[in-house]
Chimera marker file (.cmm) of the C-alpha trace (Angstrom):
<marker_set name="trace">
<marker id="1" x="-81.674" y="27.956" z="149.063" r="1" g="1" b="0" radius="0.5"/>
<marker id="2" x="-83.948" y="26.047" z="151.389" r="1" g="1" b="0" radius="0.5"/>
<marker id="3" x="-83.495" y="23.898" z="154.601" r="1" g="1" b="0" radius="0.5"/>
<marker id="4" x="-81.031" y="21.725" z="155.392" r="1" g="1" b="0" radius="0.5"/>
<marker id="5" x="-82.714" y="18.767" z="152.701" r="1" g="1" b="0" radius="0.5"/>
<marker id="6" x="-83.413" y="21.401" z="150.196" r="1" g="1" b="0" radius="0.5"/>
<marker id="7" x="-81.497" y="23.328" z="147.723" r="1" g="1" b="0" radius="0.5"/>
<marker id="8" x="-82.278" y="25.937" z="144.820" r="1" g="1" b="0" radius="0.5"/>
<marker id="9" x="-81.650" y="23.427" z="142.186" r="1" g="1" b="0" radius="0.5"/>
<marker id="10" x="-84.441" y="22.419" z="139.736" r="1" g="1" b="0" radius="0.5"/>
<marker id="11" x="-87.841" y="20.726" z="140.347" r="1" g="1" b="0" radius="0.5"/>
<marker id="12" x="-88.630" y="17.571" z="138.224" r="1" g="1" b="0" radius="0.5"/>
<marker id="13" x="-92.244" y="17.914" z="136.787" r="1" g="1" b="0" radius="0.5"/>
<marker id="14" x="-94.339" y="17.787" z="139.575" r="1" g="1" b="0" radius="0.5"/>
<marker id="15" x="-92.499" y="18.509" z="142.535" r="1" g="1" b="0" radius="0.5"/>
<marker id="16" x="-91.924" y="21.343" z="144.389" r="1" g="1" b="0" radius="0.5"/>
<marker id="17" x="-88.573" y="23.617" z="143.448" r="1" g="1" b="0" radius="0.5"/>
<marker id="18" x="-85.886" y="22.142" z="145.772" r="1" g="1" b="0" radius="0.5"/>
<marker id="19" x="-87.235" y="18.330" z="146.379" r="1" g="1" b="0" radius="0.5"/>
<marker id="20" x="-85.115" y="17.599" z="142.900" r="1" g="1" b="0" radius="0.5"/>
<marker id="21" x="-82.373" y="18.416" z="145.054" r="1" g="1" b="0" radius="0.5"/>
<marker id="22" x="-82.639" y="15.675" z="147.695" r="1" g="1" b="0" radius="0.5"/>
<marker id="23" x="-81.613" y="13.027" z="145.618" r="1" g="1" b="0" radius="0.5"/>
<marker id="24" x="-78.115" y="14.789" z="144.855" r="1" g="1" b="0" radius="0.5"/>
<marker id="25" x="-78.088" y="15.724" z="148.908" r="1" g="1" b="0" radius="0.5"/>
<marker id="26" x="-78.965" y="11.894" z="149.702" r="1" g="1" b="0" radius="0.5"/>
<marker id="27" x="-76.383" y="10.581" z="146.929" r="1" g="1" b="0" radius="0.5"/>
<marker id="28" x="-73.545" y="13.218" z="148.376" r="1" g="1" b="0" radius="0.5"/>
<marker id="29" x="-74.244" y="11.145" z="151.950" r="1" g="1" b="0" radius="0.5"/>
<marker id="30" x="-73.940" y="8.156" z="149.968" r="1" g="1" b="0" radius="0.5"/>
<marker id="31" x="-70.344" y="8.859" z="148.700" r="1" g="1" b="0" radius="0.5"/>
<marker id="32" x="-69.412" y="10.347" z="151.929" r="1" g="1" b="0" radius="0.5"/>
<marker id="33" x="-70.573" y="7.020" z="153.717" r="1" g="1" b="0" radius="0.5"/>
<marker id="34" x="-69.313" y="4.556" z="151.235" r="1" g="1" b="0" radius="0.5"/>
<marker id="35" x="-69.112" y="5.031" z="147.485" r="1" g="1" b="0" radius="0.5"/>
<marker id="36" x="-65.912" y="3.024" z="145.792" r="1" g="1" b="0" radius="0.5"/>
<marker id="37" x="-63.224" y="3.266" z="148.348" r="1" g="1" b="0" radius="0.5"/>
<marker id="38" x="-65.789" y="3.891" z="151.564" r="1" g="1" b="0" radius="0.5"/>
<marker id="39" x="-67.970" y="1.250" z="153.465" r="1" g="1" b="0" radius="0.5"/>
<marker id="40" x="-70.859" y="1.230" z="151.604" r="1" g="1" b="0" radius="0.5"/>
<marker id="41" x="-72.049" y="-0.903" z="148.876" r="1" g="1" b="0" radius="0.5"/>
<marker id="42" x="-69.278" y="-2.326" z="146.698" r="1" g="1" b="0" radius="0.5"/>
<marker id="43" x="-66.646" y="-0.288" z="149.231" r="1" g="1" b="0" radius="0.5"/>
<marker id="44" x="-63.479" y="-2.049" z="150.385" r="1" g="1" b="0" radius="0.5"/>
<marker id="45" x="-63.221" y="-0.155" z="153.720" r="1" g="1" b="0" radius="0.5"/>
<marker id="46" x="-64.451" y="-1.940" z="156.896" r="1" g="1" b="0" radius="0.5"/>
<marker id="47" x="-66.038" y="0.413" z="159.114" r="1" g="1" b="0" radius="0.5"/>
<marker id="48" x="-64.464" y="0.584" z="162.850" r="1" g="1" b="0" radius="0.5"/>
<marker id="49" x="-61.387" y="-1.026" z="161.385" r="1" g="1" b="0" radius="0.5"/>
<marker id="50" x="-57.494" y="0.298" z="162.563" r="1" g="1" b="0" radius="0.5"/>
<marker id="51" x="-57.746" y="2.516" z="159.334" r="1" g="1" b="0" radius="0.5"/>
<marker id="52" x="-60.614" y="4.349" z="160.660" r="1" g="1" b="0" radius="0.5"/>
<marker id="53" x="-58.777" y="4.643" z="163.797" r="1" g="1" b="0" radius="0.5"/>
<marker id="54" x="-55.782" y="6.699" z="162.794" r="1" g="1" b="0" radius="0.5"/>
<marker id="55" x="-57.841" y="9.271" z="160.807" r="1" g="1" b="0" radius="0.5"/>
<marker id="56" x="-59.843" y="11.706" z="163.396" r="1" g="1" b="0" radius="0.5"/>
<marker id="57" x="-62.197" y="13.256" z="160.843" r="1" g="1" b="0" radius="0.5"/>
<marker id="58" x="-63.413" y="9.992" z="159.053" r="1" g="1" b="0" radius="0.5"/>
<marker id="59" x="-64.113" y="8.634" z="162.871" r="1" g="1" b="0" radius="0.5"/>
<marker id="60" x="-66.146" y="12.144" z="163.642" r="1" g="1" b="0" radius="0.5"/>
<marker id="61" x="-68.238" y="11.095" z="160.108" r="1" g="1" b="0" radius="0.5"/>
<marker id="62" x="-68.663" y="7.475" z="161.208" r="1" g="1" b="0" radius="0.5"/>
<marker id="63" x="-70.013" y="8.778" z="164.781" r="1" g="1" b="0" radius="0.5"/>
<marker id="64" x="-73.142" y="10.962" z="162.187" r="1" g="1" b="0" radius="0.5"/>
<marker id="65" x="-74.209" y="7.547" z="160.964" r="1" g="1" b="0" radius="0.5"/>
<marker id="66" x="-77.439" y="7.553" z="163.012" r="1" g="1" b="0" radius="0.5"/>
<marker id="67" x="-78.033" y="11.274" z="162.730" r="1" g="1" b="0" radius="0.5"/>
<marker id="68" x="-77.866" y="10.647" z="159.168" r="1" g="1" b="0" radius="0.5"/>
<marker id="69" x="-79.637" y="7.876" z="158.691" r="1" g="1" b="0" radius="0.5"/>
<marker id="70" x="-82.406" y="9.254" z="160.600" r="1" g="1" b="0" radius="0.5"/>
<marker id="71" x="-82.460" y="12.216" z="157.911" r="1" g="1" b="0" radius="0.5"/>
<marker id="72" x="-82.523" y="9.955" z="155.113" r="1" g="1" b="0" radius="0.5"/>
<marker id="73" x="-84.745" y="6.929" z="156.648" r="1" g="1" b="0" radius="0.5"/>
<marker id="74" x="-88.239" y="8.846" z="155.808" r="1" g="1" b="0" radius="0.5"/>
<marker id="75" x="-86.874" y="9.080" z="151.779" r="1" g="1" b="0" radius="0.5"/>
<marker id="76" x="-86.696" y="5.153" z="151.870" r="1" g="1" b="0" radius="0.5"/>
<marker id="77" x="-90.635" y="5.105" z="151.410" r="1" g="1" b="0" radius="0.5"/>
<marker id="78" x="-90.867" y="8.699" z="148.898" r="1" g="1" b="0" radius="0.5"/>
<marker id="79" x="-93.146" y="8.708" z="145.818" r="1" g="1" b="0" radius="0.5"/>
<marker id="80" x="-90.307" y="9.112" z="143.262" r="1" g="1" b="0" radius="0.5"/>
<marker id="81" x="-88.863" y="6.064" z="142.618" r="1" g="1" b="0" radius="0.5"/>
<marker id="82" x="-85.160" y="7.990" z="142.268" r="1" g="1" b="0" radius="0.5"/>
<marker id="83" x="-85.369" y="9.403" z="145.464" r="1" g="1" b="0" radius="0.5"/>
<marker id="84" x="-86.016" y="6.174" z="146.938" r="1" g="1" b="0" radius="0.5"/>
<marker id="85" x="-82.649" y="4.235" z="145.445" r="1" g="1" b="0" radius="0.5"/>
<marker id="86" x="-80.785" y="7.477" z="146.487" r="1" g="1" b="0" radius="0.5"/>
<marker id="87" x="-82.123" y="7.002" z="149.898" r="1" g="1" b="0" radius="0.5"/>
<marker id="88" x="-80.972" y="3.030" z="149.920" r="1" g="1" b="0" radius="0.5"/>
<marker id="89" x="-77.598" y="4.216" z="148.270" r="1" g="1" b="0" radius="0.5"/>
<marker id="90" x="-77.016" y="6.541" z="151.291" r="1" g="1" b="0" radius="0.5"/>
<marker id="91" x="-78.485" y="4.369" z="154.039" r="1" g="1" b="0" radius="0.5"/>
<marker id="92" x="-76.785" y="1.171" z="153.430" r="1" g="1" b="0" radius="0.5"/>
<marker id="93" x="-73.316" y="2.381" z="154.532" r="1" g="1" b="0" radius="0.5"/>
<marker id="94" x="-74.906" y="4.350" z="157.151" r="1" g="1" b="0" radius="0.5"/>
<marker id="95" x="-76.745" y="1.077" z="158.541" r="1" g="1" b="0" radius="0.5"/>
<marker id="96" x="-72.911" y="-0.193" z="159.000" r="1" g="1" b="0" radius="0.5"/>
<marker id="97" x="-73.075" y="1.633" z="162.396" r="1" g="1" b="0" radius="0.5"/>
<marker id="98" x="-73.812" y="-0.861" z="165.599" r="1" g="1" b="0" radius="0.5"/>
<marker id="99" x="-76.695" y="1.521" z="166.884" r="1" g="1" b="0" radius="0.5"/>
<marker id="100" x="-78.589" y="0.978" z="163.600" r="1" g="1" b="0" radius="0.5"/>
<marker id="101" x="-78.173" y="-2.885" z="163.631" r="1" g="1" b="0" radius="0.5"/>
<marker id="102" x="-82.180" y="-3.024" z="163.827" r="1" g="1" b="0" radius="0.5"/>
<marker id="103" x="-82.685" y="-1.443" z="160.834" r="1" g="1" b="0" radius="0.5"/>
<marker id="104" x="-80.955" y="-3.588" z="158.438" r="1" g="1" b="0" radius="0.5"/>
<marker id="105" x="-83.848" y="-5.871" z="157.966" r="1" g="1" b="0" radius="0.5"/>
<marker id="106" x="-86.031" y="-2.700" z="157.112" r="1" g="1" b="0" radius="0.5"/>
<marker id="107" x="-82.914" y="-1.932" z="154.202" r="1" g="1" b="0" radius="0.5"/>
<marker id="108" x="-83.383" y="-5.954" z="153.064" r="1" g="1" b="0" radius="0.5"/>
<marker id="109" x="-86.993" y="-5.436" z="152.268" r="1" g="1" b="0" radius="0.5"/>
<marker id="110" x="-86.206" y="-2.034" z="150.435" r="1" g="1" b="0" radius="0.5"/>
<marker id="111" x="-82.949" y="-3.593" z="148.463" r="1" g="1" b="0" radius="0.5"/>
<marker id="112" x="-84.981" y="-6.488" z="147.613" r="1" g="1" b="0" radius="0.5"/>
<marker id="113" x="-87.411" y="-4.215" z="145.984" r="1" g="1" b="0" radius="0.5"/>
<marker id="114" x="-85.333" y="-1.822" z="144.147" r="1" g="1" b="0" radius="0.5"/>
<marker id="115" x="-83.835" y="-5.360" z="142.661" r="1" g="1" b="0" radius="0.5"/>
<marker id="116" x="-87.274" y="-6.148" z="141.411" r="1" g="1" b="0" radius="0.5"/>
<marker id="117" x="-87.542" y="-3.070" z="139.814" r="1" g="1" b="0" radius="0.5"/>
<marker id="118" x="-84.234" y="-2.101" z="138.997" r="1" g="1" b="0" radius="0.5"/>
<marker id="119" x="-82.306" y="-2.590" z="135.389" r="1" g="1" b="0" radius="0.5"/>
<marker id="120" x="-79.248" y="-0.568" z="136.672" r="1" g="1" b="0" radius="0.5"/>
<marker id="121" x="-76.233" y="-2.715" z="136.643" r="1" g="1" b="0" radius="0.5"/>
<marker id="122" x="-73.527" y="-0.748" z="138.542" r="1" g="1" b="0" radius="0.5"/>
<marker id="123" x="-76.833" y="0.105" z="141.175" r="1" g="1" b="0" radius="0.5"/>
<marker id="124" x="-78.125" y="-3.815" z="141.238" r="1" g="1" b="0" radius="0.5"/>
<marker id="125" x="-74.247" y="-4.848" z="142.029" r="1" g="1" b="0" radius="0.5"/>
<marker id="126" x="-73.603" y="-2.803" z="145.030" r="1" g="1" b="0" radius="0.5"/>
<marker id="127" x="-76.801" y="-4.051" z="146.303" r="1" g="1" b="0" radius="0.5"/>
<marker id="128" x="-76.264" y="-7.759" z="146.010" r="1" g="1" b="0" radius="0.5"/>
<marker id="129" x="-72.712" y="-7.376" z="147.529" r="1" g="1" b="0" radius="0.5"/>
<marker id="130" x="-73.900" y="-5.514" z="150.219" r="1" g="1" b="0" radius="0.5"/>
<marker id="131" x="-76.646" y="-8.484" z="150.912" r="1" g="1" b="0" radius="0.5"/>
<marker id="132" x="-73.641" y="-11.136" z="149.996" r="1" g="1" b="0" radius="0.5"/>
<marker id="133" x="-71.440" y="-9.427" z="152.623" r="1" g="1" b="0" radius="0.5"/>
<marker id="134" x="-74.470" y="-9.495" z="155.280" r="1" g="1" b="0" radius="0.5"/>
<marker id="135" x="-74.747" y="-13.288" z="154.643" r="1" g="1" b="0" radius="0.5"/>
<marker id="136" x="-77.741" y="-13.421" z="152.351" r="1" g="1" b="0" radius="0.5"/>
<marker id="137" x="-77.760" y="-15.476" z="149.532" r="1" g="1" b="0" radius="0.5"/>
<marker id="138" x="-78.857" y="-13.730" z="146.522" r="1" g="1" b="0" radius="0.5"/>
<marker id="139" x="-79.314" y="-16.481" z="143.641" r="1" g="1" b="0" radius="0.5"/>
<marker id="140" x="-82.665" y="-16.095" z="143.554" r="1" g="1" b="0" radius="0.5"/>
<marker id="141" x="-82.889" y="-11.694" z="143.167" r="1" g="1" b="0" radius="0.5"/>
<marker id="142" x="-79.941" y="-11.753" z="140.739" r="1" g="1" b="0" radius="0.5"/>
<marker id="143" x="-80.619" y="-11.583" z="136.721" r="1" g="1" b="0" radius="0.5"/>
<marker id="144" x="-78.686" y="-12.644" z="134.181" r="1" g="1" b="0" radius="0.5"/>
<marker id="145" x="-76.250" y="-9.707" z="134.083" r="1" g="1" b="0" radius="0.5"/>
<marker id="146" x="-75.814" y="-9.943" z="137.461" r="1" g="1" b="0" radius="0.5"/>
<marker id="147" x="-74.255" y="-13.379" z="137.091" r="1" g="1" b="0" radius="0.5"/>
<marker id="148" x="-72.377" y="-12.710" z="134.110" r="1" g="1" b="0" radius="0.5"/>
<marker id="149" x="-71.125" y="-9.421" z="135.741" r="1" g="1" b="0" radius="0.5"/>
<marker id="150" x="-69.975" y="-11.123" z="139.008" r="1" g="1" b="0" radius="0.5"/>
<marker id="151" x="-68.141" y="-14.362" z="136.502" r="1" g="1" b="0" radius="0.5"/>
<marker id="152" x="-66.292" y="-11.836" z="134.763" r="1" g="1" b="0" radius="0.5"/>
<marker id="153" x="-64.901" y="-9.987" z="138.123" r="1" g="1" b="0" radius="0.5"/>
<marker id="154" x="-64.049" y="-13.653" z="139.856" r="1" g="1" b="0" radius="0.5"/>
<marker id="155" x="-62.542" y="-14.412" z="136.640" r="1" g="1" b="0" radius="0.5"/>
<marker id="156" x="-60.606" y="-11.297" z="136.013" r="1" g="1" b="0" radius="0.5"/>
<marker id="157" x="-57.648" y="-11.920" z="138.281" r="1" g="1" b="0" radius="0.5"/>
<marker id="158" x="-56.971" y="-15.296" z="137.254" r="1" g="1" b="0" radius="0.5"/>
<marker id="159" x="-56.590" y="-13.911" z="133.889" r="1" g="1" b="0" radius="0.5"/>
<marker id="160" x="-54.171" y="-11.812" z="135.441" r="1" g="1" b="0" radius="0.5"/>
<marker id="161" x="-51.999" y="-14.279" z="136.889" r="1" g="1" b="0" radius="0.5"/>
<marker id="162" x="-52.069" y="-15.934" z="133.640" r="1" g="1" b="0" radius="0.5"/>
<marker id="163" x="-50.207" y="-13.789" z="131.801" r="1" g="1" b="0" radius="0.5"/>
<marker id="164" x="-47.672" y="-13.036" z="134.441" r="1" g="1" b="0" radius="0.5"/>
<marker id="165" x="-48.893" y="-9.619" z="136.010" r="1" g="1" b="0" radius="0.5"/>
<marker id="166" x="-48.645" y="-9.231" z="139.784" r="1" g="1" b="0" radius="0.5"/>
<marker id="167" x="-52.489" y="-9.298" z="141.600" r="1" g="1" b="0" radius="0.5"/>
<marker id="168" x="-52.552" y="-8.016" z="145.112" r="1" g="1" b="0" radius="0.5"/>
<marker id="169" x="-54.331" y="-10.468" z="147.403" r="1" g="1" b="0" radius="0.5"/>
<marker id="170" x="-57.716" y="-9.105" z="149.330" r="1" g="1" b="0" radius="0.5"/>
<link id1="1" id2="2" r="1" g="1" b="0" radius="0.2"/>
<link id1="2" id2="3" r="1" g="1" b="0" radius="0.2"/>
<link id1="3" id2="4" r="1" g="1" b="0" radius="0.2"/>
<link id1="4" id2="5" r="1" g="1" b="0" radius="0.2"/>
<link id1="5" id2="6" r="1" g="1" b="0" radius="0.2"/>
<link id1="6" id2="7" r="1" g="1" b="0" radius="0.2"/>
<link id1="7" id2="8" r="1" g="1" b="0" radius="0.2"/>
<link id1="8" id2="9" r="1" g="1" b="0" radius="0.2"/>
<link id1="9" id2="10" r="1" g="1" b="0" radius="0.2"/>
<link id1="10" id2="11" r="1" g="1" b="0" radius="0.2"/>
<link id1="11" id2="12" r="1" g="1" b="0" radius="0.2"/>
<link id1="12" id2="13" r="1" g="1" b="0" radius="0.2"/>
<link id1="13" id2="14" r="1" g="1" b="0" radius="0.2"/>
<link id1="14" id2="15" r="1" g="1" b="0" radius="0.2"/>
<link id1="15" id2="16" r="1" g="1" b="0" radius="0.2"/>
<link id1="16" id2="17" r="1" g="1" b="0" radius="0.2"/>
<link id1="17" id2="18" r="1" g="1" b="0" radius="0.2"/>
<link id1="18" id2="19" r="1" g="1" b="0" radius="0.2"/>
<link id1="19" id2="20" r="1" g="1" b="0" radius="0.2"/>
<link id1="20" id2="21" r="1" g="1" b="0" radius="0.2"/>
<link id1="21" id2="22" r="1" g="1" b="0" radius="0.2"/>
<link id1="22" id2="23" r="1" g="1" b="0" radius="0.2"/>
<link id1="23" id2="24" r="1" g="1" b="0" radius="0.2"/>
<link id1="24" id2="25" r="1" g="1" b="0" radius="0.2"/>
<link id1="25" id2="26" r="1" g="1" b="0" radius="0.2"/>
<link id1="26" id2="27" r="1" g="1" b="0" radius="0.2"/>
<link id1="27" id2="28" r="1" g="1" b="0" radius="0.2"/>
<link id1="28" id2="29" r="1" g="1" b="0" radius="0.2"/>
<link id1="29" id2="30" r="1" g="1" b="0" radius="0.2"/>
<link id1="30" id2="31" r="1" g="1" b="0" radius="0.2"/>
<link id1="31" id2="32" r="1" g="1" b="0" radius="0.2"/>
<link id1="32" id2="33" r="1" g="1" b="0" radius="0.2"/>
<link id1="33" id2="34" r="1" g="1" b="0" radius="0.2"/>
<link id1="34" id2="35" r="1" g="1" b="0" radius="0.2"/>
<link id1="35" id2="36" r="1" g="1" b="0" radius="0.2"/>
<link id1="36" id2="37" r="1" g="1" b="0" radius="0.2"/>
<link id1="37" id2="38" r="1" g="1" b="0" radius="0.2"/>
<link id1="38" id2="39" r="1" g="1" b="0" radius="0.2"/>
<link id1="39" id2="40" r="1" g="1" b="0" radius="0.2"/>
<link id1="40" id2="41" r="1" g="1" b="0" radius="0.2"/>
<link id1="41" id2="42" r="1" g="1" b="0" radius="0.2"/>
<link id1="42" id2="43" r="1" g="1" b="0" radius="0.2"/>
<link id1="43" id2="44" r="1" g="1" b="0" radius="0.2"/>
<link id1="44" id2="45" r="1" g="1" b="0" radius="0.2"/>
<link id1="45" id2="46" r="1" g="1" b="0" radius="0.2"/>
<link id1="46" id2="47" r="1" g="1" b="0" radius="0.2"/>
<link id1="47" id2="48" r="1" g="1" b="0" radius="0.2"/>
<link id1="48" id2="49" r="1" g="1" b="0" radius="0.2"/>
<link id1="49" id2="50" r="1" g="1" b="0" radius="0.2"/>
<link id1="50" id2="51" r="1" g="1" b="0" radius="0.2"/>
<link id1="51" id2="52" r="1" g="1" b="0" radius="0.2"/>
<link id1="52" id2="53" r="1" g="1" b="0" radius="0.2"/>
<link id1="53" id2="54" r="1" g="1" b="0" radius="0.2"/>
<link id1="54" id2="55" r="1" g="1" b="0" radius="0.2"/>
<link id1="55" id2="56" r="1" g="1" b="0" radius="0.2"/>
<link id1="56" id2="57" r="1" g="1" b="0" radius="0.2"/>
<link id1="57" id2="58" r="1" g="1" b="0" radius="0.2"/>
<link id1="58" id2="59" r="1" g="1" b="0" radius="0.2"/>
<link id1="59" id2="60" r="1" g="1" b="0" radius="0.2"/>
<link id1="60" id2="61" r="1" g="1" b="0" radius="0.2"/>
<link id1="61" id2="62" r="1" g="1" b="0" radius="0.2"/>
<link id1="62" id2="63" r="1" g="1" b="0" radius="0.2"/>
<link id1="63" id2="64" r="1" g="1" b="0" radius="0.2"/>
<link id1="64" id2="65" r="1" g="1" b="0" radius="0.2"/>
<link id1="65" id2="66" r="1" g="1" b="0" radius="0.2"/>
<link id1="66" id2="67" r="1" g="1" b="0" radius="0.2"/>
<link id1="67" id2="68" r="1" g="1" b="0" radius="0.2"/>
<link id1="68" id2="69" r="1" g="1" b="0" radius="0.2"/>
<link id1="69" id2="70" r="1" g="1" b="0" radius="0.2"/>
<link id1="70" id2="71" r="1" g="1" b="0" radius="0.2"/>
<link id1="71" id2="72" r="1" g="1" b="0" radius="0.2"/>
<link id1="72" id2="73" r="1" g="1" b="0" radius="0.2"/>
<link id1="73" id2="74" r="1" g="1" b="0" radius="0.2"/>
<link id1="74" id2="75" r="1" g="1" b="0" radius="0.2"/>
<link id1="75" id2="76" r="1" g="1" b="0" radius="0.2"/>
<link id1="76" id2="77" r="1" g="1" b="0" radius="0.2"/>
<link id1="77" id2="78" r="1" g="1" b="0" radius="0.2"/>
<link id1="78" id2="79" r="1" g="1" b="0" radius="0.2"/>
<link id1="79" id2="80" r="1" g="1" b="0" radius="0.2"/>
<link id1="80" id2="81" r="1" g="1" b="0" radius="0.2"/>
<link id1="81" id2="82" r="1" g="1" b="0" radius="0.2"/>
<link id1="82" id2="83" r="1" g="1" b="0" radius="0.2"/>
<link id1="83" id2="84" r="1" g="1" b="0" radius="0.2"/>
<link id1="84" id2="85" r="1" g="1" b="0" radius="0.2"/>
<link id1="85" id2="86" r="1" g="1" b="0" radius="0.2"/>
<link id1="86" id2="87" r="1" g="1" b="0" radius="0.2"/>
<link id1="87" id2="88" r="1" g="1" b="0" radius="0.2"/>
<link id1="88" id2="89" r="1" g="1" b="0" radius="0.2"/>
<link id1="89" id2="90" r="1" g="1" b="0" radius="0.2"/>
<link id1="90" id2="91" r="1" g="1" b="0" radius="0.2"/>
<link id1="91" id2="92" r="1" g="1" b="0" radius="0.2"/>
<link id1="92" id2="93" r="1" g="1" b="0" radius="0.2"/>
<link id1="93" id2="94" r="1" g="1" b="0" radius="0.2"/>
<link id1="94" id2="95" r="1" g="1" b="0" radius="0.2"/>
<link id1="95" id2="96" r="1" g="1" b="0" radius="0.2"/>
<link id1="96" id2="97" r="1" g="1" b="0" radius="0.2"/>
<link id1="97" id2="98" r="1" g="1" b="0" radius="0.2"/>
<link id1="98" id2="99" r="1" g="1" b="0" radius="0.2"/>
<link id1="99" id2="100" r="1" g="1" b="0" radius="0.2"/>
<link id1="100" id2="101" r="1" g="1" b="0" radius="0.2"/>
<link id1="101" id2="102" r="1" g="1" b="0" radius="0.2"/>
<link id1="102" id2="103" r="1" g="1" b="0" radius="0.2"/>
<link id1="103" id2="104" r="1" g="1" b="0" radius="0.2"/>
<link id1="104" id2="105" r="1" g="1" b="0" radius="0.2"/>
<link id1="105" id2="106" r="1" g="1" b="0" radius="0.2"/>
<link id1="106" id2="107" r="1" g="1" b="0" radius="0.2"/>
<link id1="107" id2="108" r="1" g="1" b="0" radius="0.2"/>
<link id1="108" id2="109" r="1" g="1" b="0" radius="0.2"/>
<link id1="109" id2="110" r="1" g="1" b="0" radius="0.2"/>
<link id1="110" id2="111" r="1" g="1" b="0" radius="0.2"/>
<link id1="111" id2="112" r="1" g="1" b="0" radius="0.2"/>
<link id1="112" id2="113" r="1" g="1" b="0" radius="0.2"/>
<link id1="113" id2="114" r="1" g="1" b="0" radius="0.2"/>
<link id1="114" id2="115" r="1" g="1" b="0" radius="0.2"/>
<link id1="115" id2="116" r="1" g="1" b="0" radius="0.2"/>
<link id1="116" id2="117" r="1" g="1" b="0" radius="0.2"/>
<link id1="117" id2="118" r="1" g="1" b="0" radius="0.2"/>
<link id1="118" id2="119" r="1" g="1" b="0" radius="0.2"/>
<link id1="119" id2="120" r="1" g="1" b="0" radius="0.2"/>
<link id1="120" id2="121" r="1" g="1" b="0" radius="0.2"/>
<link id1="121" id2="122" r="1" g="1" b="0" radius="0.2"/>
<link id1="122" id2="123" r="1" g="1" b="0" radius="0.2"/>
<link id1="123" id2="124" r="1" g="1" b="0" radius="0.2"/>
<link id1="124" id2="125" r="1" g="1" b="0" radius="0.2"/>
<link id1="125" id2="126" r="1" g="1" b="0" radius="0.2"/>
<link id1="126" id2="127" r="1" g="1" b="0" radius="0.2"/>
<link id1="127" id2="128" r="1" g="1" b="0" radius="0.2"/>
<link id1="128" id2="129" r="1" g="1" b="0" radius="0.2"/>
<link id1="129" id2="130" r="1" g="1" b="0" radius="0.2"/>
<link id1="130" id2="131" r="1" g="1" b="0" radius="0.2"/>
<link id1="131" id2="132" r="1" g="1" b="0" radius="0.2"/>
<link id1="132" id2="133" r="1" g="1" b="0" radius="0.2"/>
<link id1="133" id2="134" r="1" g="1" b="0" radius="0.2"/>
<link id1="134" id2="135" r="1" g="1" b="0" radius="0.2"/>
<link id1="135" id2="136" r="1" g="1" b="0" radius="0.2"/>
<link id1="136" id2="137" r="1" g="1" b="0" radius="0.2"/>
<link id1="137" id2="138" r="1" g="1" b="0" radius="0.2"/>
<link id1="138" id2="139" r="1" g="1" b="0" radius="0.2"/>
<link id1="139" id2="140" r="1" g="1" b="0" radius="0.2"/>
<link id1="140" id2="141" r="1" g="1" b="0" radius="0.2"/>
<link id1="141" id2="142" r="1" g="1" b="0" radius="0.2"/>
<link id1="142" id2="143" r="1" g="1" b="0" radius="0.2"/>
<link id1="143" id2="144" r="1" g="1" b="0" radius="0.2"/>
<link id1="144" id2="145" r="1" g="1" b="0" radius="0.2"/>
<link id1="145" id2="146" r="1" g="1" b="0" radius="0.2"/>
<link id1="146" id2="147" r="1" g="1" b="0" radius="0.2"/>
<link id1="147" id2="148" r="1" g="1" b="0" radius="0.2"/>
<link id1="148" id2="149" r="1" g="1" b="0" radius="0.2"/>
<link id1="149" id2="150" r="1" g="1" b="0" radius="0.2"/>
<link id1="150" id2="151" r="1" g="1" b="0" radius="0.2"/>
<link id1="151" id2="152" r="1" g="1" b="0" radius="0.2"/>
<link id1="152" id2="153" r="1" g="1" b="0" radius="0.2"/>
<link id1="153" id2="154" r="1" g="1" b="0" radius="0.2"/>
<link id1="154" id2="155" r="1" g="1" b="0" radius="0.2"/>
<link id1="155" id2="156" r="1" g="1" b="0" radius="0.2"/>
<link id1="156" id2="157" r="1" g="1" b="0" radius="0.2"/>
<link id1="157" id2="158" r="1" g="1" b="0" radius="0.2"/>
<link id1="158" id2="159" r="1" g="1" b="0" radius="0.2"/>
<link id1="159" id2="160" r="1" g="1" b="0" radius="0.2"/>
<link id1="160" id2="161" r="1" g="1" b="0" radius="0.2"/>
<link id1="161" id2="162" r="1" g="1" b="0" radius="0.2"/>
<link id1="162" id2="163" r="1" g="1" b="0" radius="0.2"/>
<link id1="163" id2="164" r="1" g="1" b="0" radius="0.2"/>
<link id1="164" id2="165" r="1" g="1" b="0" radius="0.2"/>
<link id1="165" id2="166" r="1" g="1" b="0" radius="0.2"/>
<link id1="166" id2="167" r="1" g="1" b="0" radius="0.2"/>
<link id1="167" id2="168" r="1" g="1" b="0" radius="0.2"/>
<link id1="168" id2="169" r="1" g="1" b="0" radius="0.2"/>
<link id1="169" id2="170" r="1" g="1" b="0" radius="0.2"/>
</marker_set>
């Protein structure tokens, strides 16, 4: 195994043995600091919130945001396109912290180009709700999909309520 950014796992043609790695260390960050349930993109928890609060080992991890953000920042501008997404996946929860405010217009430019280049639904969603939630408007980055993608999930609970099943409000 290697340092703390490296591992044993394979290269991808080109690089070094361990740099394939960093994208699964960078994505593990990003799950830790967000992923479905967390505060990153597309997360329903709040960061700093009462929940957060009562549970002493997620407010130790929310206290690491800037340590590691600063590990991850330098893969936001990496050769391989993959690595770079990884490193927007894991720094846009971390960039949640109030220490790291400054750097969220540094994450806008990056999101707006991984949009540009990006054909990854699940991916281009978490990015536009993160940029939705920051008070950007996004009708001119989103595609087609995106649209049709974010009709279908405003139009899913109505569809609930329709036929008599219970929705829990947000």
């Amino acid at each position: 195994m290697g340092g703390p950014l490296r591992g044993g796992g394979p290269a991808a043609p080109g690089r070094p043995r361990g740099a394939a790695v960093l994208p699964g260390r960078v994505a593990a960050a990003d799950r830790a600091g967000g992923g479905r349930r967390g505060g990153g993109p597309g997360g329903g928890r709040v960061p700093g919130t009462a929940e957060d609060e009562e549970h002493p080992p997620l407010r130790e991890f929310w206290a690491l945001r800037p340590e590691l953000f600063a590990a991850v920042r330098p893969f936001l501008t990496d050769a391989d396109q993959d690595v770079r997404a990884s490193a927007l996946f894991a720094a846009l929860p971390l960039s949640e912290h109030p220490d790291l405010a400054g750097y969220r217009p540094e994450l806008v430019g990056h999101a707006e180009r991984f949009l540009a280049a990006s054909t990854d639904r699940y991916r281009r969603g978490r990015v536009l709700a993160v940029l939705r939630r920051r008070g950007r408007d996004t009708a001119g980055l989103e595609n087609a999909e995106d649209r049709a993608a974010r009709a279908e999930r405003l139009r899913r609970p109505a569809d609930l309520k329709a036929r008599g099943c219970a929705v829990p409000s947000l």
